[in-house]
ZARODO-610785 format. One record per residue (C-alpha): x, y, z. Coordinates in steps of 0.05 Angstrom, whole numbers, padded with zeros to 5 digits, always signed. Example, Ala and Ser with C-alpha at 12.3 -4.5 7.8 and 13.67 -1.06 7.14 Angstrom:
# residues 2
+00246-00090+00156
+00273-00021+00143
# end
This chain:
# residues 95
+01498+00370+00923
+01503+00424+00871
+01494+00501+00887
+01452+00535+00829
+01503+00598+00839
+01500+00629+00765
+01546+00682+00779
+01601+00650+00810
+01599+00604+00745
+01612+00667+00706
+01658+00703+00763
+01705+00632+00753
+01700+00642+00681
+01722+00713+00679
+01769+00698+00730
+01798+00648+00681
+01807+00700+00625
+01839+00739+00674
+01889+00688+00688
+01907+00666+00618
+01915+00750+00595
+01960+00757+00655
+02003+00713+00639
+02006+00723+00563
+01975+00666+00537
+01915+00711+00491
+01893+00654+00458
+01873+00620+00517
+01843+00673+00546
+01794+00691+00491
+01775+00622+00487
+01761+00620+00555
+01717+00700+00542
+01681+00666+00490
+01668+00611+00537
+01638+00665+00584
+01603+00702+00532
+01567+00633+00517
+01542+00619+00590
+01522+00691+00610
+01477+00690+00539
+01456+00624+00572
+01431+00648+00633
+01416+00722+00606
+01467+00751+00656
+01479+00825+00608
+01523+00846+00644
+01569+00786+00648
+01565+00790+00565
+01592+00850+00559
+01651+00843+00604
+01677+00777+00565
+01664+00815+00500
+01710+00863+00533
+01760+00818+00556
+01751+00786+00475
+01772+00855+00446
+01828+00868+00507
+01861+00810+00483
+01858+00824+00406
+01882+00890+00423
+01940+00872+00458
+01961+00820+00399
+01958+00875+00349
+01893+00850+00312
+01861+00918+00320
+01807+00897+00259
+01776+00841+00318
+01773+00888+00367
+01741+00929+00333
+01680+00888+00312
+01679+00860+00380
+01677+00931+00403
+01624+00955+00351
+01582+00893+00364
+01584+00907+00442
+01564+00983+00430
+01507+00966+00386
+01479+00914+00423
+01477+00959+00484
+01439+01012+00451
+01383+00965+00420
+01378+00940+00494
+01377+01004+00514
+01424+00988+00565
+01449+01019+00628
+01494+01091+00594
+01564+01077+00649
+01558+01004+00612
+01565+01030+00556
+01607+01077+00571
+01664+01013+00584
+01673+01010+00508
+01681+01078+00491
+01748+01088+00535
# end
């Protein structure tokens, strides 16, 4: 029996980043944030979006590749603002 439970699919797959940036291994990890980005576009889960492109731009940050991050970054903060999206979610990407 399968449980339609969207957001513990993208809970694991954050989870997953989580695990790979912990222990160092960025390339896994933003594989696994695109992965995440993928599904929550899939399902239209916003908020889940934003906090693999988050994760994406964590990870390119902390590898020194500062000109990722910041298109991630710039790409999160516009797409916010033409969704007109919740201000403290934005907020996320300007600290």
């Amino acid at each position: 029996t399968k449980i339609n439970y969207v957001e513990g699919l993208l809970q694991y797959g954050r989870f997953i980043g989580w695990y790979y940036e912990f222990e160092g291994m960025h390339d896994k990890a933003v594989d696994a944030y695109f992965v995440l980005q993928k599904d929550a576009e899939k399902y239209n889960q916003e908020k889940f979006k934003y906090m693999a492109m988050n994760g994406i731009a964590t990870c390119y940050i902390q590898t020194n590749q500062l000109e990722k991050a910041k298109s991630v970054l710039k790409s999160a903060i516009s797409q916010q603002i033409i969704a007109k999206s919740n201000p403290l979610r934005i907020s996320t990407f300007y600290n």
